[in-house]
C-alpha positions in Angstrom: -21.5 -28.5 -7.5 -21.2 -24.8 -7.3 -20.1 -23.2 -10.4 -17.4 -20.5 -10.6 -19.3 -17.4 -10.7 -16.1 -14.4 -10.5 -12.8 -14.9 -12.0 -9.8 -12.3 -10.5 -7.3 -11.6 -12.9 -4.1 -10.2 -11.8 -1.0 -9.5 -14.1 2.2 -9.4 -12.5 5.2 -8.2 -13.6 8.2 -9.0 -11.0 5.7 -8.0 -8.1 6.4 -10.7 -6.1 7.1 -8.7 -3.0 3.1 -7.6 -3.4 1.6 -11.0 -4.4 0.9 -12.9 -1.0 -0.4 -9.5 0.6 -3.4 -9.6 -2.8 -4.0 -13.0 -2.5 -4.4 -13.2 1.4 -6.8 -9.8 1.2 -8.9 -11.7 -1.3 -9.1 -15.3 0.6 -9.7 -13.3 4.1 -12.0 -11.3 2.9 -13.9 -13.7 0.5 -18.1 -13.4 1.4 -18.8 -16.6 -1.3 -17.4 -20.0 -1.4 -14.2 -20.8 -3.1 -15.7 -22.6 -5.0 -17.8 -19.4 -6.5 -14.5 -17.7 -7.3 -11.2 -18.0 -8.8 -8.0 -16.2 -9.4 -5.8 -16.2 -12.2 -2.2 -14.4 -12.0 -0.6 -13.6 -15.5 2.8 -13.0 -15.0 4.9 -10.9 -17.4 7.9 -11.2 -15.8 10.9 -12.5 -17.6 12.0 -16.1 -16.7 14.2 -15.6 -13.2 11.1 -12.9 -11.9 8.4 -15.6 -12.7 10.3 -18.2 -11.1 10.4 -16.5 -7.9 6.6 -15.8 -8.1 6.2 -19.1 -8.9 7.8 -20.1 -5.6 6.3 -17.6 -3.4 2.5 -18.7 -4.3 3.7 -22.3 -4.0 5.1 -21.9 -0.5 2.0 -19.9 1.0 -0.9 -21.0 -1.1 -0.2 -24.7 -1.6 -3.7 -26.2 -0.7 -5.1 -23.5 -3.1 -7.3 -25.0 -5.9 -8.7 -22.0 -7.2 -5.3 -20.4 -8.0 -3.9 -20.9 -11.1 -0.4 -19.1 -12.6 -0.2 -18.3 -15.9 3.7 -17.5 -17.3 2.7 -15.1 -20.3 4.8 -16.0 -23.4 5.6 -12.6 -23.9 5.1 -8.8 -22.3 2.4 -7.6 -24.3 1.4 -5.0 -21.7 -1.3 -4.6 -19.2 -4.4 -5.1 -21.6 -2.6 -8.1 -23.4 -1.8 -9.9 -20.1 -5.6 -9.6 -19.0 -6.8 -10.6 -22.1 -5.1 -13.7 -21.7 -6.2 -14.2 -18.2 -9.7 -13.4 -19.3 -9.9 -16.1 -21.9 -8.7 -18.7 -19.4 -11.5 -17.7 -17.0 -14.5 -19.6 -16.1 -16.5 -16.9 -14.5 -19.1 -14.7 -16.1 -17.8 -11.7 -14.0 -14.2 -10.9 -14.2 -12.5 -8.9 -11.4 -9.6 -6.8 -12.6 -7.0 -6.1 -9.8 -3.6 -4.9 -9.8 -1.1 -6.9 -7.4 -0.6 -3.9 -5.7 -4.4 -4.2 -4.3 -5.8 -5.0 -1.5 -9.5 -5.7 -0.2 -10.6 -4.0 2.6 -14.1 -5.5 3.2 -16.3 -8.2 1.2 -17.3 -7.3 -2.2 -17.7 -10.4 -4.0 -21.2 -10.6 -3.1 -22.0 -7.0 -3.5 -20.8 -7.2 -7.1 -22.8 -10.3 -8.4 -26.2 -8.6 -6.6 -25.3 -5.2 -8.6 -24.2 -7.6 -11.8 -27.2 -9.8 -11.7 -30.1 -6.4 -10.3 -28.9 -4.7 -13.6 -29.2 -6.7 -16.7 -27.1 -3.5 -18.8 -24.5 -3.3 -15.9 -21.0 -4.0 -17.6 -18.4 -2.3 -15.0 -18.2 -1.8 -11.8 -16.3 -0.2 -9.5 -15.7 1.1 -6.1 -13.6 3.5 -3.6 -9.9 3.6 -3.5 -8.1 4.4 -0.7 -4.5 5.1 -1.3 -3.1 7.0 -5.0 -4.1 10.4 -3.7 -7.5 8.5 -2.8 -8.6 9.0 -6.6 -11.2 6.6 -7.4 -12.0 8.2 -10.9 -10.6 10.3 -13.4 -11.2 12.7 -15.9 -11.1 11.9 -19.9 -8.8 13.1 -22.2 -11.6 14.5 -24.1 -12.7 16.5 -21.3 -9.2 18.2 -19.7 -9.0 21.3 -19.6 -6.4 24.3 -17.7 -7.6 23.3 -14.0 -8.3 19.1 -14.7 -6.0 18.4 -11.6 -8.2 20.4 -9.0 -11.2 19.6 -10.6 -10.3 16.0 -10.2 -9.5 16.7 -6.6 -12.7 18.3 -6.2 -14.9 15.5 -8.4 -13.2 13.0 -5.7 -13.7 14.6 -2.6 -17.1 14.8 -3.4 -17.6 11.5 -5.5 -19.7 13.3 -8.6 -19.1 10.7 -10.7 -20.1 10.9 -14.4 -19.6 7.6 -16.5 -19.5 9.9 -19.4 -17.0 13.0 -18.0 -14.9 10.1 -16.1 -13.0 6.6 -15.9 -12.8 5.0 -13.4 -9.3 3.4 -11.7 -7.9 0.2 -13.7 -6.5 -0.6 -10.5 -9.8 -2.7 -9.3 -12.7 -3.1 -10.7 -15.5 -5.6 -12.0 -16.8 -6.3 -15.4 -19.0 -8.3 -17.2 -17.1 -10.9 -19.2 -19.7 -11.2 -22.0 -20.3 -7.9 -22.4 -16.5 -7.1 -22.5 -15.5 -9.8 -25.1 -18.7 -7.9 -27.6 -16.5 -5.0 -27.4 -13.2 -6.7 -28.0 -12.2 -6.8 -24.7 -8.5 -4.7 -23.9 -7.2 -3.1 -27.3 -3.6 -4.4 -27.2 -2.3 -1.5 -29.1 -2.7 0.0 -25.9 0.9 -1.0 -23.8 -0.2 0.6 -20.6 -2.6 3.2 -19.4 -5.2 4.8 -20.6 -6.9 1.6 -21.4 -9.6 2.7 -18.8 -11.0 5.4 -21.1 -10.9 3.5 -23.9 -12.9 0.8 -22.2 -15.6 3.0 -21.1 -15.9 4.9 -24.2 -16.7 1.3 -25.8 -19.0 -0.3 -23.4 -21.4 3.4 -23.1 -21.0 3.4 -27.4 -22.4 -0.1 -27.2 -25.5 1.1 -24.7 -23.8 -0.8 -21.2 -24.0 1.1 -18.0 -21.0 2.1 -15.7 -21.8 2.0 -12.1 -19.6 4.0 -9.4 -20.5 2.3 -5.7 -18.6 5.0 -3.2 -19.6 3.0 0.0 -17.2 0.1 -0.4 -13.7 0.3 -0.2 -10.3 -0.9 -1.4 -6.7 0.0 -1.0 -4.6 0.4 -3.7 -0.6 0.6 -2.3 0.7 2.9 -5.2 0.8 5.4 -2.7 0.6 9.4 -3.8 3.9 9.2 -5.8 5.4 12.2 -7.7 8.6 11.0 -8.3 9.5 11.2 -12.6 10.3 8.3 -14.5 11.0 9.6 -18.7 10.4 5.9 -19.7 7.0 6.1 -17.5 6.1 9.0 -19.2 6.9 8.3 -22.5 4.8 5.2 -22.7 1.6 7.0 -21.1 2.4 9.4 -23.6 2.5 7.7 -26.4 -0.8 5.6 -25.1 -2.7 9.2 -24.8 -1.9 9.9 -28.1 -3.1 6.4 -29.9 -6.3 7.0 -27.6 -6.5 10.9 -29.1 -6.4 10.0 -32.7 -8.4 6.2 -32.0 -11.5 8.2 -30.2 -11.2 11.3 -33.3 -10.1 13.6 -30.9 -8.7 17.3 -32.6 -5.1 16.8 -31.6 -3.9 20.6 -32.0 -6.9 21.8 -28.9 -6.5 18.7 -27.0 -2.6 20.0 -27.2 -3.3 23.5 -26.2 -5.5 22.7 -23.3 -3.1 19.8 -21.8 0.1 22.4 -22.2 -2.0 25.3 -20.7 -3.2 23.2 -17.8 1.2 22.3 -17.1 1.9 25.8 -17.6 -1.1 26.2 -14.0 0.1 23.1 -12.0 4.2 24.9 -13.2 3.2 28.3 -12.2 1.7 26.7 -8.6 4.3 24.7 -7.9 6.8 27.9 -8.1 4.7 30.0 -6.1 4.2 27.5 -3.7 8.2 26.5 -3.3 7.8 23.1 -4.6 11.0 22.4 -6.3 10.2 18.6 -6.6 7.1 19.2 -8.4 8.1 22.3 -10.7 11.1 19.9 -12.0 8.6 16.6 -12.8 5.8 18.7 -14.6 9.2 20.8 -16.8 10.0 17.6 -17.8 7.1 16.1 -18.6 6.0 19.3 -20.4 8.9 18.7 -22.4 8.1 15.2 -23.1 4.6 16.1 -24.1 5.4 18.4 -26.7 7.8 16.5 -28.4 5.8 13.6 -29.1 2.6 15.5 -30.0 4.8 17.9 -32.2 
């Protein structure tokens, strides 16, 4: 009997308008047996939310048995509600994938070649179509006045560097072992900025990051500017756990982050962008009154 060699986790939280479309993409698009894989959905959705999930999986994925739904006992956040998932999985290669993620071509195959080629492998991850098409992105540690463009730029041209960059939470591959030496997701961590925090620990511990630019996915977040304060304030807050957690100096990383808003402010005025002007004044805002 086959053993289950990758374990998908994807944490929901009232997404059940996205989860058939993940699911399907993974099932048509599957290059190994289902008996090789499985996928676990944590759902962090209060009780009503997680019984309309429930439904939906049940209705179009009834003959599944390598789906299994997980009702998390409480929202801990992105990194709590993988951890769980990740200690209920049976594979030795976990696939992280937002329920806003689709697959585009086979990579389960791919991934296990790369995982079992590269003995100090521990993440993997490939090219996202969709969110401004930003497959990486740049550290806190290394932002500077012109990070946005330079991200553009580093994209465009996929120059990659596992130490400069992170690459997207929104789909990727790790090894499970490897991740549970490092303590897998730090649940002080609510949402973002997990990703850097992640890397930071697997190259500390000597594991390679690999970037694979010839495989794609699409990630349906779309290239949204719209402002959300609550949004914000949480990434905010993450950013500056992360700062203090990796010994960061707070007052430069400050000055560098409020010169680079002041550029993107300045281009957005010259340029007639109202929308954008308004979301980075706010955020601007945002950011110095939590790191002052």
């Amino acid at each position: 009997m086959e053993t289950v060699e990758i374990s998908i986790i994807i944490v929901t939280y009232n997404s059940q308008d996205l989860i058939k479309g993940a699911i399907d993409s993974i099932y048509n698009l599957a290059d190994i047996s289902k008996t090789r894989f499985e996928i676990i959905i944590v759902d962090n959705s209060p009780f009503d939310g997680h019984q309309l999930l429930k439904k939906n999986i049940e209705n179009n994925f009834y003959n599944a048995s390598n789906l299994y739904v997980i009702h998390n006992v409480k929202n801990g956040g992105y990194g709590q509600g993988n951890n769980v998932g990740i200690c209920k999985a049976k594979g030795k290669i976990i696939c992280i994938m937002n329920p806003d993620v689709l697959f585009l071509e086979p990579l389960m195959k791919d991934a296990l070649l790369k995982f079992q080629s590269n003995s100090q492998l521990a993440l993997l991850g490939y090219k996202q179509t969709g969110g401004f098409d930003y497959s990486f992105y740049l550290k806190p540690e290394f932002r500077n006045s012109f990070s946005g463009f330079q991200m553009k730029l580093y994209n465009k041209f996929e120059n990659f560097s596992a130490i400069k960059h992170y690459l997207s939470g929104a789909f990727f591959f790790i090894d499970k072992e490897k991740f549970e030496k490092i303590g897998l997701f730090d649940e002080n961590i609510f949402m973002y900025f997990e990703e850097p925090d992640v890397s930071n620990r697997l190259l500390n511990a000597g594991y390679e990051i690999q970037y694979d630019k010839s495989k794609k996915y699409m990630h349906l977040v779309g290239n949204r500017i719209e402002y959300s304060d609550f949004g914000f304030k949480n990434e905010m807050k993450s950013l500056l756990y992360y700062i203090k957690k990796h010994g960061l100096n707070k007052k430069k990383f400050l000055t560098a982050f409020v010169s680079e808003y002041r550029v993107k402010m300045r281009i957005a005025k010259i340029i007639g962008d109202t929308n954008r002007l308004e979301k980075f004044s706010k955020e601007l805002s945002l950011i110095q009154e939590i790191f002052i």
